[in-house]
C-alpha positions in Angstrom: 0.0 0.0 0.0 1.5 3.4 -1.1 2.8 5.7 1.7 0.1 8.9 2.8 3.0 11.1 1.2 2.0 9.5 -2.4 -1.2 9.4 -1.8 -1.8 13.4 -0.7 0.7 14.0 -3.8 -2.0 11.9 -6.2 -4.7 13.9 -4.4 -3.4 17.3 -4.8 -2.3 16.7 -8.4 -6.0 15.5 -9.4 -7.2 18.6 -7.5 -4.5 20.8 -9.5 -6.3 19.7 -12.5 -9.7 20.8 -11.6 -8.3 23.9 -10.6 -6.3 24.6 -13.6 -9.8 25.3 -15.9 -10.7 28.2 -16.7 -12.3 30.0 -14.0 -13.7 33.0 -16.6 -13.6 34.1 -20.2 -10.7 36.6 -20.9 -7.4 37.3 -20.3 -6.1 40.0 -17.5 -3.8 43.0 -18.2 -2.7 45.5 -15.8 -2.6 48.9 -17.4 -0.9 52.3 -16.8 -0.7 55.7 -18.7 0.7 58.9 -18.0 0.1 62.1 -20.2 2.0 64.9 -18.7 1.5 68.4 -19.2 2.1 71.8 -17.8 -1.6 72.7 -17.0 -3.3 69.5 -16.4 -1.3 66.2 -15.3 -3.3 63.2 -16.1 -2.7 59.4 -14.5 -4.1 56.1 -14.3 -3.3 52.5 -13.5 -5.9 49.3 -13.2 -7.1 45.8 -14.5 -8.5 45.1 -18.2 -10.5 42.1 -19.0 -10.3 41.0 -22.7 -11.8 38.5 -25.0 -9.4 37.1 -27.1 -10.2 38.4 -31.1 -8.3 38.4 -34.4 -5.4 40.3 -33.9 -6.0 41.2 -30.4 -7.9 41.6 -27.6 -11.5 43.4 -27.0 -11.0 44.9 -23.5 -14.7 43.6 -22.1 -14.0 45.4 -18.1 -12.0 48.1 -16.9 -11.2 48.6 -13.0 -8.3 51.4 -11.8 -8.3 54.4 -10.6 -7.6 58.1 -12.8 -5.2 60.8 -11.4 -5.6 64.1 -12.5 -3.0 66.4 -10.7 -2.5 64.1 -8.4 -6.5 64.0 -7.5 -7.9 60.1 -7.7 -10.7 59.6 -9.2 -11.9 56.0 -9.3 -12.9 54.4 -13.2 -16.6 53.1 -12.7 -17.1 51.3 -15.5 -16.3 50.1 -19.2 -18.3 52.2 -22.6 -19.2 49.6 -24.8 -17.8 49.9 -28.6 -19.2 52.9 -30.6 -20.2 54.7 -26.8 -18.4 56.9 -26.6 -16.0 59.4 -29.5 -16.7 56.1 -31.8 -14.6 53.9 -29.2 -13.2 50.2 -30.2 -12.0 49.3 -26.9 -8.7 47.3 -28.7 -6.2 45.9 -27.6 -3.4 45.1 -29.6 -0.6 43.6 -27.2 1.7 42.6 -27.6 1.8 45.0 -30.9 2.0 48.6 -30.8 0.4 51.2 -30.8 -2.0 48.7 -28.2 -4.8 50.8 -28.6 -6.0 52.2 -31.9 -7.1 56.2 -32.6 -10.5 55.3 -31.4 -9.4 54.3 -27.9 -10.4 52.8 -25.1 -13.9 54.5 -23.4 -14.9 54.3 -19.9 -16.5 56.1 -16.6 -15.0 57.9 -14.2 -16.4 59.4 -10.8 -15.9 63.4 -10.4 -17.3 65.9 -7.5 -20.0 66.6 -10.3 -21.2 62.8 -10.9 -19.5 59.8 -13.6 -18.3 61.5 -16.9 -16.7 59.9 -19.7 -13.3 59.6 -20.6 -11.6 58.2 -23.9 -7.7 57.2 -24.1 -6.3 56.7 -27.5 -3.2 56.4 -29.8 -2.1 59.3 -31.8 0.9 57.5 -33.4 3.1 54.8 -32.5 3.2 54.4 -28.4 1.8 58.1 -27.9 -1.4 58.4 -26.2 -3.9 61.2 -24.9 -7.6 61.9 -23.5 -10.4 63.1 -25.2 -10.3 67.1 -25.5 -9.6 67.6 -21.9 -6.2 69.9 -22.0 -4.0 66.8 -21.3 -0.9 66.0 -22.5 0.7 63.5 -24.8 2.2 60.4 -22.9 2.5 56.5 -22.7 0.4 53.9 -22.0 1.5 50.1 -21.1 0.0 46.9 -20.6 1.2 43.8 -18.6 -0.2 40.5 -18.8 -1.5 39.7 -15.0 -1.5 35.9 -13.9 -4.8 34.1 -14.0 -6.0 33.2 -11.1 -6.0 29.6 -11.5 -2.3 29.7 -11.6 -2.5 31.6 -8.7 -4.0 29.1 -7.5 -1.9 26.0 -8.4 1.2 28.3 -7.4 -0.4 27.9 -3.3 -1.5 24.4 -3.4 2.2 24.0 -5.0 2.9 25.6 -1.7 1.1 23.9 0.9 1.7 20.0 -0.8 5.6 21.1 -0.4 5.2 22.5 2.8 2.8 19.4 3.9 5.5 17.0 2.4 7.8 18.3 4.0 6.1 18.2 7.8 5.3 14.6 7.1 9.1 14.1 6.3 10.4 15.2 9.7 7.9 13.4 11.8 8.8 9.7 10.7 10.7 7.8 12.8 14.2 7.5 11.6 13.4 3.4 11.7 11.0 3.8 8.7 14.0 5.1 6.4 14.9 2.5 4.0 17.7 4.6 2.1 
């Protein structure tokens, strides 16, 4: 009969499996843009969601948080394609420019209520905002880890850690070399 060490290892690798589905639709990007300028400094950093499409990626959610002279303003919500300044909501990574001249649209909260915001390319890796005064500036993408590798990453974790216990607490007389 095989040890309780090969056994939890059989266990936690048939787990590992069920755990390694996919737990949603999409791919997740961390984003980040800057457009500098004298008058109004604009910011912002957060999570896409994207659907896989020919070519790319169409960014489906949108959570982060917008700076604007160093004021935060939390991002409510994603504009659906054609919402917003004709919008795409593309993604292009890892290709550049990774968004197209019709941009990305979404929501923002202000003291005055949610009001809409589009980011977009105007040539190769420079971006801006829709006719608010900003500057020109950058805009990146990173691809985030899915949370089922996450996920296989800490039960990696605790089957070590649990092989490792069980390890120390045999008798040495049970050692066969």
């Amino acid at each position: 009969m095989p040890n309780k060490t090969v056994m939890f290892l059989v266990a936690a690798l048939l787990a590992s499996g069920a755990l390694a589905g996919p737990c949603f639709a999409g791919s997740i990007f961390n984003f980040q843009y800057s457009l500098p300028a004298p008058e109004v400094s604009v910011e912002g950093f957060g999570t896409l969601i994207a659907d896989d499409v020919t070519g790319g990626y169409v960014i489906v959610d949108i959570v982060g948080t917008r700076f604007v002279n160093g004021v935060p303003q939390r991002i409510t919500g994603l504009i659906g394609p054609g919402g917003y300044f004709g919008n795409s909501n593309l993604l292009y990574y890892p290709n550049t420019p990774l968004l197209d001249n019709n941009g990305l649209s979404f929501m923002v909260a202000g003291e005055l209520g949610d009001f809409p915001v589009n980011l977009f390319s105007v040539g190769v890796d420079v971006y801006t905002e829709d006719g608010n005064g900003v500057g020109y500036g950058t805009f990146s993408v990173t691809p985030a880890p899915e949370p089922s590798t996450t996920g296989l990453l800490a039960l990696g974790a605790v089957v070590l850690g649990a092989w490792t216990r069980s390890r120390r607490r045999e008798p040495s007389w049970q050692h066969h070399g």
